[in-house]
N, C-alpha and C positions, 0 to 999 in steps of 0.2 A: 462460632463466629458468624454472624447473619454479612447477609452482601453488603452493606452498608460498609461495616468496618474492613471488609476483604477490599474494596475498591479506595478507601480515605485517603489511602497514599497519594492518587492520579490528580494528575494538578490538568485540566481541559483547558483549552483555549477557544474562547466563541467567539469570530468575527462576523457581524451579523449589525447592521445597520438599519432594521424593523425592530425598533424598540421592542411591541408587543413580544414578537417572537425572542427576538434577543430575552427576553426578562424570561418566557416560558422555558426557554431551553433552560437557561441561567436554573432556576425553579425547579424544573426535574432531574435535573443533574447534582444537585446541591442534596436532595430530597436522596438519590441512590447515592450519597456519600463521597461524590466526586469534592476535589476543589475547583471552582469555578472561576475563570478569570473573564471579562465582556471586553471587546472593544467592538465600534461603530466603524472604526473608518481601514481601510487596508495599511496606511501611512503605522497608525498606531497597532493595528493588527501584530505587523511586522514586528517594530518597535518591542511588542510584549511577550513576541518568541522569542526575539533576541535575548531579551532580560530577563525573564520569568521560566524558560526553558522545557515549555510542560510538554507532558506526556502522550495527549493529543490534537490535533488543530482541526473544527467544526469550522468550517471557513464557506463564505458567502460568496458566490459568484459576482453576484453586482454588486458593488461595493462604492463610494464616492471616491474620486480622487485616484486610486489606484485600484483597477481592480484584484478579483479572487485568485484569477490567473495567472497574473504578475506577483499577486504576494506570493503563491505556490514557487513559482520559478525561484525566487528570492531566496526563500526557505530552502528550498532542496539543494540550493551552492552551499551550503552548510551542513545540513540535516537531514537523517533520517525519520523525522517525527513521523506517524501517522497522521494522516492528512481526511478528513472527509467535507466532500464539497457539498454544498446546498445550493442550488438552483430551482430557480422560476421558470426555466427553459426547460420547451423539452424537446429541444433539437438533439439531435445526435451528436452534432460534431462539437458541441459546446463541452459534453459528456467526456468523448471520445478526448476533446485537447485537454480538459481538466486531468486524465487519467497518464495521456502521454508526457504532460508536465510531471508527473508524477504523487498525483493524488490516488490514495488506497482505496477510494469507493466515493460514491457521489449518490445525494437524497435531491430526488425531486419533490418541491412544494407542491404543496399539502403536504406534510407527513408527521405519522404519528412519534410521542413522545417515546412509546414504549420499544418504537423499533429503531429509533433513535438510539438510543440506552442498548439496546442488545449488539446494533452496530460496533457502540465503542467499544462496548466489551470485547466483542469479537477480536477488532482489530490490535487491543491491548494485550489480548492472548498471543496471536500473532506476531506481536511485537516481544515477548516475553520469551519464546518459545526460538525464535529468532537468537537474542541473545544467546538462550542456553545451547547453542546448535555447537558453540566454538569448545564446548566441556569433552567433546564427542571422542577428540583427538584421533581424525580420520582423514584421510586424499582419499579422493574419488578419480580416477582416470580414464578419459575417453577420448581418442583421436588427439589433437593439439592440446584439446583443454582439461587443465588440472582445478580441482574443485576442496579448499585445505580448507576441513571442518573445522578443526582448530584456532588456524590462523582467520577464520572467516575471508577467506581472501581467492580469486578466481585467477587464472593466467592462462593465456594462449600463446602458445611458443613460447614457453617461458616468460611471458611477458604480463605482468599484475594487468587485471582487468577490475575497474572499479562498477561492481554491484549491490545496487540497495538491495537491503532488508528480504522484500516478497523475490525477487529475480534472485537472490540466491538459494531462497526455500525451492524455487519453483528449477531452478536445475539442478539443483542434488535429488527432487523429485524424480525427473529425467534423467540422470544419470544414474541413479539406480534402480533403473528399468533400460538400462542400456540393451540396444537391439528388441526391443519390448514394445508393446503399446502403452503410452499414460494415458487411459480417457480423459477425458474434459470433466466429468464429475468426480474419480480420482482426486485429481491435481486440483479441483477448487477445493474440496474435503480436507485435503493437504497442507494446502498453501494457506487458503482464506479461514477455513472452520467449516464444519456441516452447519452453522448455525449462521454463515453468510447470507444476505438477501441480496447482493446485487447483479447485477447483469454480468449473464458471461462472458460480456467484451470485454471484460477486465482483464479476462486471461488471454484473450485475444493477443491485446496491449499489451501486455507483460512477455508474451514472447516475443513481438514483434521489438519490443525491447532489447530482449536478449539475442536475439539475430543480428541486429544492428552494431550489439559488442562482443560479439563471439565469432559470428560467419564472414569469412571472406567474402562474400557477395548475397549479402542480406536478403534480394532481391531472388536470388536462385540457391535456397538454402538446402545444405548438404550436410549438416549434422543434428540440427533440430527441424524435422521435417512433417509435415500434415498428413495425418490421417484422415483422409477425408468422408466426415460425418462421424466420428468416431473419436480423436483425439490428436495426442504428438507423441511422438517416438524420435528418443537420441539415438543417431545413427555411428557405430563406433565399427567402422571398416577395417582396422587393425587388427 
C-alpha cells in the first residue's frame, strides 16, 4: 500500500483566507491522498467542522470576521480534533495563546509544503495512537490522581477530570515514571512523535495545562514538578 492510499481515509480541514496558499495547501494535500476540505473565512471555517467533521484542522490565525483564535476556542467546547495553526506572526505570545486555547502545533509563514505533510501526519498518528490507549485496560495511581486507560478518563479525589487527547498521553507519560525523571525529549518522543518539528513550549503548555486540572495550587506545584534544565517528574509521596 503506498502513503497515498494509507492516508485516503483523513478528511483535512484548511481555513486559510490567501487564496494562493489556500489552493497550494488544498494541492499538496490532495496530491499525498488526504480529502481536502477549503474555507476562507473563520464564520465558515467553523461551520465546516461542525458538519463535515474532519480529522484535522490547518487553521489561519488571521482570518476575516472571526478570527483563528476564536474558531480554535469554539472548536475545542466540542472537540478533540487536531488542530495546527498557521501564522504570519512571529511573536510569541500569538504562539503561546494559539497552543493554550488548545492548538496541537502552529507553522510560521513561509513554510514548506513537505513539512506541512509530515506535520499532519504526525499529529494523525498521535491522534490514532491516543484512541488505542483505552484497549490497554489499566489504572495508573499516583497521590489523589487516578489515570483509567481504559475508560480514557482522569480523577482527582475521586473526582472525573476532563483531559484532551496530548494531556492524557503526556501524564500517563508521567505517571509511569512516578518518583522518576521524564526529560523533555522523552515526553515530546512520547507524546508528539520523534518525527515532531515544533517548539518545545508546547510541552511547556501542556503541562501548565495539566497543573491547572490536577494541582491544588497550580502556581506552587506539588505532584508534577520541574526538573530544572532537564525535565518533569510525577511526584507520588505515598
Amino acid at each position: 500500500m503506498n502513503r497515498a492510499d494509507e492516508t485516503r481515509r483523513h478528511r483535512v480541514l484548511v481555513v486559510e483566507d490567501e487564496p494562493g496558499l489556500a489552493e497550494s495547501v488544498r494541492y499538496a494535500l490532495d496530491v499525498e491522498g488526504f480529502d481536502v476540505l477549503v474555507s476562507d473565512t473563520g464564520v465558515s471555517g467553523l461551520e465546516s467542522a461542525r458538519v463535515n467533521d474532519p480529522d484535522l484542522v490547518v487553521l489561519d490565525l488571521m482570518l476575516p470576521g472571526m478570527s483563528g483564535l476564536d474558531v480554535c476556542r469554539q472548536i475545542r467546547r466540542s472537540s478533540d480534533v487536531p488542530i495546527i495553526m498557521l501564522t504570519a506572526k512571529d511573536a510569541e505570545s500569538d504562539k503561546v495563546a494559539g497552543l493554550e486555547l488548545g492548538a496541537d502545533d502552529y507553522m510560521t509563514k513561509p513554510f514548506s509544503m513537505r513539512e506541512l505533510v509530515a506535520r499532519i501526519r504526525a499529529q494523525l498518528r498521535r491522534a490514532a495512537k491516543s484512541g488505542a490507549l483505552a484497549e490497554s485496560n489499566e489504572v495508573l495511581r499516583g497521590g489523589p490522581i487516578e489515570l483509567d486507560i481504559d475508560a480514557h478518563q482522569a480523577r482527582v479525589d475521586g473526582e472525573p477530570v476532563d483531559l484532551r487527547p496530548k494531556e492524557f498521553e503526556l501524564l500517563e507519560s508521567l505517571m509511569r515514571r512516578r518518583n522518576r525523571l521524564a526529560a523533555r525529549h522523552t515526553l515530546i518522543d512520547e507524546v508528539w512523535g520523534p518525527s515532531y518539528f515544533g517548539d518545545t513550549k508546547t510541552l511547556d503548555v501542556h503541562i501548565k495545562r495539566l497543573r491547572q486540572k490536577l494541582e491544588a495550587e497550580p502556581s506552587s506545584p506539588q505532584v508534577i514538578v520541574t526538573v530544572r534544565g532537564l525535565g518533569y517528574k510525577f511526584v507520588d509521596e505515598q
